[in-house]
N, C-alpha and C positions, 0 to 999 in steps of 0.2 A: 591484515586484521587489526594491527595496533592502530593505524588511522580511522577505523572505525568504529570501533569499543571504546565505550565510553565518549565518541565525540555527542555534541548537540550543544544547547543554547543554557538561558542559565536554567530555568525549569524543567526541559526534556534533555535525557540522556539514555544514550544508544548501548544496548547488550546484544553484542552481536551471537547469534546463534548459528554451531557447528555443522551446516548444510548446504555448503557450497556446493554449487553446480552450474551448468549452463543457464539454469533458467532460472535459479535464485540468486546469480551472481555470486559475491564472497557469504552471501548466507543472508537470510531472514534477521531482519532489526526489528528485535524490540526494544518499544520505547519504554522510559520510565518518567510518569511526568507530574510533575507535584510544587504547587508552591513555595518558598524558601522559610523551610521552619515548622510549615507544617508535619503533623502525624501521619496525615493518609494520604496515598499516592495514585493517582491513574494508570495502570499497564495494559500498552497500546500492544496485541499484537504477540501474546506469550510464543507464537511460533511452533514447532514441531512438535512429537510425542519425544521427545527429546530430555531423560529425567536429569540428565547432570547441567544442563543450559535452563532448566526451571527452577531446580531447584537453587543454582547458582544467583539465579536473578533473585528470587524467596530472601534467599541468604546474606543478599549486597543491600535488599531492602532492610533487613532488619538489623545491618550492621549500622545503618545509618541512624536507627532510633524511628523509624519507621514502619506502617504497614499498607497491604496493599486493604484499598476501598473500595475499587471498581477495576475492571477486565474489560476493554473496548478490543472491535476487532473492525478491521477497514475491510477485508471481507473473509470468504469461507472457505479461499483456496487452504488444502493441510498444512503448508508452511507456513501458513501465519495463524491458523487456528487448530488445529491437532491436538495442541495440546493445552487446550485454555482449561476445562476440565481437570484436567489432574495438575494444572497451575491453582488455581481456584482450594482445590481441596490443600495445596501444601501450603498457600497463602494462610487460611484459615486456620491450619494447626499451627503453624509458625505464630500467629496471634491467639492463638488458647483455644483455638476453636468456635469462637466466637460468632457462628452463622458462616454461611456460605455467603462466599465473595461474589457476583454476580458478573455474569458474562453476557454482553449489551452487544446484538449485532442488526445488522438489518434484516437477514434471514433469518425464521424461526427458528432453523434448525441449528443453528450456530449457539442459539441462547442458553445460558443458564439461569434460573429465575424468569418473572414475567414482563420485565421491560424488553424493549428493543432497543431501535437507533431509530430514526428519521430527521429526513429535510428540517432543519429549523429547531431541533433539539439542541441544549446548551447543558452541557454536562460541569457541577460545581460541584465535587466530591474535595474533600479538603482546599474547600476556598479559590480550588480553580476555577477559571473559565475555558471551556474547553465548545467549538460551535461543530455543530455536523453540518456539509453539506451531502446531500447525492450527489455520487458524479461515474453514474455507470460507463459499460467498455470492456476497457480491461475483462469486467465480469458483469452480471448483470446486479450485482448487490455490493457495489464500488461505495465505498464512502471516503469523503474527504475531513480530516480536522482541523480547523482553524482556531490557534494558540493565541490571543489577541496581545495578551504580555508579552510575548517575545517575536510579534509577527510572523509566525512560523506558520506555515503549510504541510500536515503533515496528509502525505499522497498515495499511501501503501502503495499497491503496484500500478495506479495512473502514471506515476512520472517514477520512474529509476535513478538512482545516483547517476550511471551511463548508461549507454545502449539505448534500446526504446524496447518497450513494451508488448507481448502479446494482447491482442484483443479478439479475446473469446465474444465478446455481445456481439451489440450490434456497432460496426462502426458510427455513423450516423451521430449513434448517441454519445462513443468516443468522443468523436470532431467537435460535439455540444459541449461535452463535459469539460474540454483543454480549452475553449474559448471563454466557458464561462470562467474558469480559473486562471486564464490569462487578465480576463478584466477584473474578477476580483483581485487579482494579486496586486495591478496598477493600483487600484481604489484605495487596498488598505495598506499599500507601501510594502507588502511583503519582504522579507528581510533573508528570507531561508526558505528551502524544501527540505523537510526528513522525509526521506521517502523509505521506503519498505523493502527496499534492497540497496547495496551502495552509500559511498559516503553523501553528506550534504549539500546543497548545491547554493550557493551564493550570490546567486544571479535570478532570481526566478523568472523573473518577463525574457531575461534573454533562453532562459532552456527552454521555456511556455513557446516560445516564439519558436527553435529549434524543431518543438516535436511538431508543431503544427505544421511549418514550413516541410518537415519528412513527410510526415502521414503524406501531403497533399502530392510530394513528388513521387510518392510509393502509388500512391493512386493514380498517377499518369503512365509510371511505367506498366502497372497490371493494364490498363488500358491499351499499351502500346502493343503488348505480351500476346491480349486476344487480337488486335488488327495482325500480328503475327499469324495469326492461325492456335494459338492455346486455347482447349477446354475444359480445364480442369483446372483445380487448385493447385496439382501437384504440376502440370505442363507449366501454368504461369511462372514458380517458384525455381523450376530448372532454368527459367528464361531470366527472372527478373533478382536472383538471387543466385547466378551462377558464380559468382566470385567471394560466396560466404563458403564458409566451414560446413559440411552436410549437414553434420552434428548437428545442427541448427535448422535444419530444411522442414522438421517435422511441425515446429514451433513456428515456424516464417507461415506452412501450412493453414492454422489458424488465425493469422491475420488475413491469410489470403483471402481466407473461407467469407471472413467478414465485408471486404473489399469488395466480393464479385454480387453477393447481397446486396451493397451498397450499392454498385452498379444497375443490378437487375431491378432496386428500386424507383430508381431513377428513369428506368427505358435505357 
């Protein structure tokens, strides 16, 4: 946990939130990310229904001389948005009450207030620049943030500190979304991943390069799986994921799911 609390660049830094498990790794990071000097701060990502790791973060913000101004969320799954909500309301009492802090997603359902997120929105809340891309997969309401200041990419659950990623969408659109951010990351020199689980990653074209290169071998083995005789997601996962932890088989499942879609799109 110490190498992940509190690391990040000079404008975003990581609070790591108490929900470790197989599938959020050492827990849900939220970011905090805000100009040098500035009053108001962006928080990427408040995390769980979790009231000592909200209010904690509330608390670290206003020790600073700080407040929060904006609530973004990369997407809807509950470990990163659960508790934007009751983040939002202790933000705003912690600064006098001063209006409701707004929570910016690309699904309605996630929002607080009437903005969202999309493609090509540029979030400047205390003097940041802060850029949205989509980059569904993972989920179908994936967003990506690009820090221009500090070249940072931050990836919620597209890219992981380690391991790789469930992808609940549509593969397809996975494969789309790590290609375009492999070539955006070349473009703008990329310097860092914060990603949404996991420490940071300092290499970015080479992990971009990494998951691409899995996905594509994971799609040759589900391949190999049915020329086996597999028809199911769960027969593939016995075949092509026998030498993981079960623990895991459920989750491996939903990549599956996506992979044989992917397949049957194709012919």
């Amino acid at each position: 946990m110490s190498d992940i609390d509190g690391m990040g660049t000079e404008r975003a830094r990581c609070w790591l939130a108490p929900n470790p498990s197989e599938m959020t790794l050492t827990g849900t990071n939220t970011w905090v990310i805000g100009e040098p000097g500035a009053e108001e701060v962006v928080v990427v990502d408040p995390g769980p229904k979790d009231g000592v790791h909200l209010r904690r973060v509330v608390d670290g913000i206003a020790a600073e001389g700080r407040r929060v101004g904006l609530i973004l969320l990369t997407h809807g799954h509950p470990d990163h948005s659960a508790g934007a909500a009751r983040f939002s309301e202790l933000a705003s009492a912690k600064a006098g009450g001063r209006g409701t802090v707004p929570v910016r997603a690309l699904d309605p359902r996630h929002r607080l207030g009437d903005e969202g997120l999309a493609e090509g929105d540029v979030v400047t809340t205390g003097g940041l620049e802060l850029r949205i891309m989509e980059t569904p997969g993972h989920s179908d309401d994936s967003l990506t943030f690009w820090l221009p200041a500090d070249r940072a990419v931050l990836t919620g659950d597209s890219v992981l500190g380690y391991g790789t990623t469930v992808v609940e969408g549509r593969l397809g659109d996975y494969l789309s979304s790590l290609d375009r951010l492999r070539k955006f990351s070349e473009e703008r020199e990329a310097a860092t991943i914060l990603p949404g689980h996991g420490p940071k990653l300092d290499d970015p074209i080479g992990v971009l390069d990494h998951y691409i290169g899995h996905r594509r071998e994971r799609l040759a083995q589900v391949e190999a799986a049915l020329a086996q005789g597999a028809r199911t997601a769960k027969d593939v996962v016995a075949i092509v994921y026998a030498d993981v932890d079960k623990s895991l088989w459920r989750a491996a499942e939903l990549s599956v799911e996506s992979q044989l879609e992917y397949l049957r799109e194709r012919g």
